[in-house]
N, C-alpha and C positions, 0 to 999 in steps of 0.2 A: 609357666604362666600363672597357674590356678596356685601356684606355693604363694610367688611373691605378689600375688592379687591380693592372697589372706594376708601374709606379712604387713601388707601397708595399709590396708583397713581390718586389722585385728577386730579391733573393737566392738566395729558395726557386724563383720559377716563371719566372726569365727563360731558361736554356737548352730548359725545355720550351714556353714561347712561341712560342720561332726554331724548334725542331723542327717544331711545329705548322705555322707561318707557312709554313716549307719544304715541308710535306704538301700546303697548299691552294696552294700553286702550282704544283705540280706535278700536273699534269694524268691522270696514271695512278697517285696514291695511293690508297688504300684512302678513304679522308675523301671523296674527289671519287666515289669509286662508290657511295657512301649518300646513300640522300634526305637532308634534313633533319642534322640535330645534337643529341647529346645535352641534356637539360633539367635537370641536378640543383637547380633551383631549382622544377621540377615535381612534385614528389613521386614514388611508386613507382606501377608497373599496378595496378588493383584486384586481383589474386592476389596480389600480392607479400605480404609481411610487409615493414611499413615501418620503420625505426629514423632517428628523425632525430636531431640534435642534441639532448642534454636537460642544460642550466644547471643543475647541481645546486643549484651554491651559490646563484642566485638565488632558487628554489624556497624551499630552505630557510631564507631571509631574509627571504623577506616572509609564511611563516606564523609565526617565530618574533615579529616587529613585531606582526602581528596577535594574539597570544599576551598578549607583553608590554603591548600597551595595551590588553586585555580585552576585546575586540572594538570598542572606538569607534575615533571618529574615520574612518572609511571605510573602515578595513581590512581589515572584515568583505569588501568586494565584493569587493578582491584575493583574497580566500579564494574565494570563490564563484566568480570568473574561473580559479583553480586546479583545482574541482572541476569546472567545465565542461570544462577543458583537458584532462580526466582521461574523463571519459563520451569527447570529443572523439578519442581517442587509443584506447580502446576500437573505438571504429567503423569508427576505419580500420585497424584489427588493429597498431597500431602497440606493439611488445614495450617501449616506455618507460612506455607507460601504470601498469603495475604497478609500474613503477622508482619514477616518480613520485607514484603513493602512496605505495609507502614511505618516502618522505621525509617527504611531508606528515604519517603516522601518527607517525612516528619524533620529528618535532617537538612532535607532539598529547601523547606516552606524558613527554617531557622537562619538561612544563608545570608550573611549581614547584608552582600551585595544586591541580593533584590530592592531595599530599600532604597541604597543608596543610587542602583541603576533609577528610577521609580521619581526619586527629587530630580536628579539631571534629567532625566527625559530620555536616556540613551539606552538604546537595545542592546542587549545582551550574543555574546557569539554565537557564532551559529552551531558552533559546538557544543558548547551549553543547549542549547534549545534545543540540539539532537535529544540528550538526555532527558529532559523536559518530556520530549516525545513516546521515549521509549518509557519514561512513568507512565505516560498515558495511556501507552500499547498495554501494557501488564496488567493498566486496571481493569481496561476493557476487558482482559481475557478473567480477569477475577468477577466482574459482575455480569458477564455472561456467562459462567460457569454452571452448566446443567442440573450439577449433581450437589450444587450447595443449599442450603434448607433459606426457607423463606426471612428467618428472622436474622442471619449473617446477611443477607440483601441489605435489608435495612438497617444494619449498624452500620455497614461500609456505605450506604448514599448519605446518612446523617453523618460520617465520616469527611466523605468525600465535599459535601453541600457546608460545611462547617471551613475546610481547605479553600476552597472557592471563596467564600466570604470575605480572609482576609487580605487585606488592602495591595500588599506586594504580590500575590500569585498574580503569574506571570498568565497573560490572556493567550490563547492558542494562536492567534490569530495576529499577532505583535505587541507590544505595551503601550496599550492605550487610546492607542490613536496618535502616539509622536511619531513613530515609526519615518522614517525617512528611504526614499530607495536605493542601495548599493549598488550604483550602476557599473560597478566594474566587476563585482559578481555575478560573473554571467553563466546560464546553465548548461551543462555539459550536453553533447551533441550525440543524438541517438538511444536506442534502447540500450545498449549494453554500457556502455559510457558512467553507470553509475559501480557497475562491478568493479570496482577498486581491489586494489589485492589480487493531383494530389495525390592470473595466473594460480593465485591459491586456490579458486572457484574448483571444488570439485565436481566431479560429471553424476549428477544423481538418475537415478533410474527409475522412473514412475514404471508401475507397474498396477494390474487393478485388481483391488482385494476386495473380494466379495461382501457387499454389507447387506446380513440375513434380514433386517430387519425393516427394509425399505423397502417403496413403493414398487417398481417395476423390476421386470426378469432383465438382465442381464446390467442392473447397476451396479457398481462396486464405488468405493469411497473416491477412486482418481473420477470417475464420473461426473458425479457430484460437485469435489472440490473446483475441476473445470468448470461445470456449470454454474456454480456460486462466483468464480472469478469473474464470468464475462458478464453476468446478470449484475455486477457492480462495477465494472469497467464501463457498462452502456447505461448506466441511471444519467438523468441528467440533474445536474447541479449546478448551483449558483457561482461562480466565480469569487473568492472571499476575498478581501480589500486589501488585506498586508503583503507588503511582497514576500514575507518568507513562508506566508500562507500561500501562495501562489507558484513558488518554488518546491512548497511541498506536493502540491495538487499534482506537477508534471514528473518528478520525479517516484510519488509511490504508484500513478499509471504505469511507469517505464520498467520501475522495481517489476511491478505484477506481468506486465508483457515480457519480459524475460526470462522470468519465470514456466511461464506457459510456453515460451518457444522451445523450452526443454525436454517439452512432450510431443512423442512423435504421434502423428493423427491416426488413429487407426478407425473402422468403418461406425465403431460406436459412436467415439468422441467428434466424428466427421457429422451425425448425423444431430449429435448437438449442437455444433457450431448453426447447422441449418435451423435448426428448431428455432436457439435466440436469436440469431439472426430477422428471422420474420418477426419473433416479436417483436422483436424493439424496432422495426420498421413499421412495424403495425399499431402500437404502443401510444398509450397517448402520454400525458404529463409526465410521469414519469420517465418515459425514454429519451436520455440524449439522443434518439435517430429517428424520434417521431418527426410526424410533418411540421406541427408547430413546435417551437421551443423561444423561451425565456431570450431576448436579447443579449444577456451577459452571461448565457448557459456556457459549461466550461466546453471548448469546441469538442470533436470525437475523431480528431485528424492523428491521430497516433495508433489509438482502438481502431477505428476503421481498415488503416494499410495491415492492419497485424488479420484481420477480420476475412482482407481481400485478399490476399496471398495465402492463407488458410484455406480458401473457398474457390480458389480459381481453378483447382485444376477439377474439384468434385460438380459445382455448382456456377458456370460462369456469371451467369443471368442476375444470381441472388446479388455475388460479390461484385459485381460493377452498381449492383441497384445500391447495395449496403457503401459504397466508396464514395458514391456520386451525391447522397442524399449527405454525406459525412463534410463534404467539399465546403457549406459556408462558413463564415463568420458573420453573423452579424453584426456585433459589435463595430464592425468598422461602417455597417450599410447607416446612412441615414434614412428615420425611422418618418416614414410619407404621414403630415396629420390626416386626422378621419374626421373631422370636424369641418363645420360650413365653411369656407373657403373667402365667403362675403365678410367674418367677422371676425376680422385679425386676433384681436384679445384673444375668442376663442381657441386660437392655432395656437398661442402660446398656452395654453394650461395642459396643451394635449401634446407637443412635441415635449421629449428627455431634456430635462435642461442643466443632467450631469455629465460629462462623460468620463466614465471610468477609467481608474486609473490602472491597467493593465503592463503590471513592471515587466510581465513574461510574453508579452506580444509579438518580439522579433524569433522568439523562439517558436511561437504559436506559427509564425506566419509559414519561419521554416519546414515547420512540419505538416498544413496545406498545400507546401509546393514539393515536400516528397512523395504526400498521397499522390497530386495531380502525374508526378514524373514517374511514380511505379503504376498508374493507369497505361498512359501514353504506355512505355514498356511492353506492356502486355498489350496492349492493344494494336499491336503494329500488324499490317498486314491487312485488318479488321474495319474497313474505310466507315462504316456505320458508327460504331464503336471508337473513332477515332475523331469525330465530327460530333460525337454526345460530348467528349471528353473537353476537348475544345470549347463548346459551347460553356461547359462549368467551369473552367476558365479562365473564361475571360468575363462570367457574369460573377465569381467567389473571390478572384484574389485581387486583392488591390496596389501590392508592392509591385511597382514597375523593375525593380531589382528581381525579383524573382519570375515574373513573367519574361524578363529577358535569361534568366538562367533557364527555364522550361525551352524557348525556342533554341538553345543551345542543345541540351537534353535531346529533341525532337529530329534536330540535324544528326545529331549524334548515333541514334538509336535509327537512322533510316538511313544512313548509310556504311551501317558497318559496312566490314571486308567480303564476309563470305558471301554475300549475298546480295543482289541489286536492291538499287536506291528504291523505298516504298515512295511514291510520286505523291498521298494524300499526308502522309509524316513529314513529306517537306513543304507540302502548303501549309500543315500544322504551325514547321518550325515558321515559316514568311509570315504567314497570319500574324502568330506571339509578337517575331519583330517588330512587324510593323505597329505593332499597337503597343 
């Protein structure tokens, strides 16, 4: 290897070859009193900050290919191999990481199609916009990156704030405001329902590694990452206007909830669950599961059932409280004015005089009538507890389609086989009926 390295660059490394050669013969060189020999084909110590070689121009040839043929023909995976390269280079703190997306954004921002999507008024695929997204994931992870010095901050927001400015970048939130809703695009059912592949998926193994340099005795990073998940699963937020803004909203909760279903509770991560729980019942503005929230706050009927079935066998008290406070919607209640009653004018400045245009609502709804049907569930038996459940409702859900699927459910669930019919489960189910 080292013959025909010198053969083909004589020129450049053959007088430092013979130098070399001359070191290792010589018995009292500095080369002869170190162990071993340098590796640069090893990489750098795990302290180091690493800078390897980065191909710009290949980079930038094979997203502008995948550009140009629209994503077929397989060039999509060359892209996906780009953005792994990129997470990849992140982790080992390696300073190309960031170089290397801006290339790939740089190509993204040049895409003739954004213009001419931008004159028609026409949205772009939803597959395109994945990618879109996944620029966005990586920058996020580049401009909160702990260990970068203050003035790369600042070139990448003057960066960034420069990208944003012109006229084609695409708005996270649809293009523009044309946006129109795809109503035959409809969102896939349940949490698991996005793992593709009220098969390839490998089986990972959380396990908790000690992090010395944190607050309390017995936390470890899986601790943590659990408690970061659900403290952002229970923020509450605004509902955003575009539908595939809003498709995103239930699909990266469902992403995060399946994720976490993959951890099995043990008495530490049990005793978190209780902790955020009470906050964010106790919680003001900021918690989706405070007493007040925002009329068009994004509901917490997905978080909650994942919340209550976590909780129910340690804690039942919490998790019917945390389920039950989970059960409304607003957005469908009309909002009663607070204004003198004597002077109409007034009533109008003070009642909503938009109402939202919510593209994922039948999905939303679905998923306050599986909270409401894995309450009942567990509640059978429990005539108190079956009588609170009922009461939320029939005061939370407004789809008479789905209040008739619950009286089904209730029938259901009070007369299995094994065991006599619960007598207050089937006034349940008669109640739903009849209303």
């Amino acid at each position: 290897f080292v013959q025909y390295l010198i053969t083909v660059h004589h020129t450049e490394v053959l007088p430092t070859a013979q130098k070399l050669a001359d070191e290792i013969l010589s018995q009292n060189s500095e080369i002869n009193q170190v162990h071993g020999a340098p590796d640069p084909t090893a990489g750098a110590s795990i302290d180091d900050e690493n800078c390897w070689h980065l191909d710009e121009e290949q980079v930038q040839e094979q997203v502008k290919l995948f550009l140009s043929q629209g994503g077929y023909h397989g060039s999509g995976k060359q892209l996906n191999l780009l953005f792994a390269k990129v997470r990849e280079m992140l982790k080992m703190r390696d300073s190309n990481g960031a170089r290397m997306l801006t290339l790939i954004t740089e190509q993204f921002m040049a895409d003739p199609r954004l213009s001419l999507w931008r004159q028609q008024g026409t949205t772009m695929t939803d597959k395109y916009r994945q990618l879109w997204d996944e620029l966005g994931a990586l920058w996020m992870c580049i401009v909160l990156n702990p260990h970068c010095k203050l003035e790369q901050k600042v070139s990448w927001l003057t960066q960034l704030k420069k990208w944003n400015g012109v006229d084609v970048c695409p708005w996270e939130d649809g293009n523009h405001g044309n946006e129109l809703p795809n109503l035959t695009n409809a969102l896939p059912q349940g949490a698991n329902a996005n793992q593709e592949h009220l098969g390839q998926c490998k089986s990972l193994e959380y396990q908790h590694l000690p992090a010395h340099k944190f607050l309390e005795e017995g936390e470890s990073y899986l601790t943590l990452a659990v408690e970061v998940a659900l403290i952002g699963l229970g923020q509450q937020r605004i509902m955003p206007d575009g539908l595939y803004a809003q498709e995103k909203v239930c699909r990266n909760e469902e992403q995060l909830i399946s994720k976490l279903q993959e951890i099995e509770l043990d008495d530490t991560l049990v005793k978190i669950f209780r902790k955020q729980a009470v906050f964010l019942l106790e919680g003001g503005p900021y918690s989706g599961l405070g007493e007040v929230i925002h009329r068009e706050s994004v509901p917490m009927h997905t978080f909650a059932k994942y919340l209550f079935t976590s909780l129910l066998p340690h804690d039942a008290e919490l998790a019917y409280k945390t389920a039950l406070r989970a059960m409304r919607l607003l957005v469908l209640e009309s909002t009663a004015p607070s204004g003198d009653l004597s002077r109409p004018h007034h009533i109008a400045s003070v009642v909503p005089n938009r109402y939202p245009r919510w593209f994922t609502l039948s999905h939303i709804e679905s998923q306050q009538c599986e909270l409401a049907s894995t309450m009942l569930t567990a509640a059978k038996g429990d005539v108190q507890r079956l009588e609170t459940v009922l009461e939320s409702i029939q005061k939370n859900i407004h789809s008479s389609s789905h209040i008739f699927k619950l009286a089904q459910d209730a029938f259901k669930i009070a007369t299995l086989m094994d065991s006599l019919p619960d007598i207050t489960l089937l006034k349940v189910s008669l109640e739903l009926g009849l209303q």
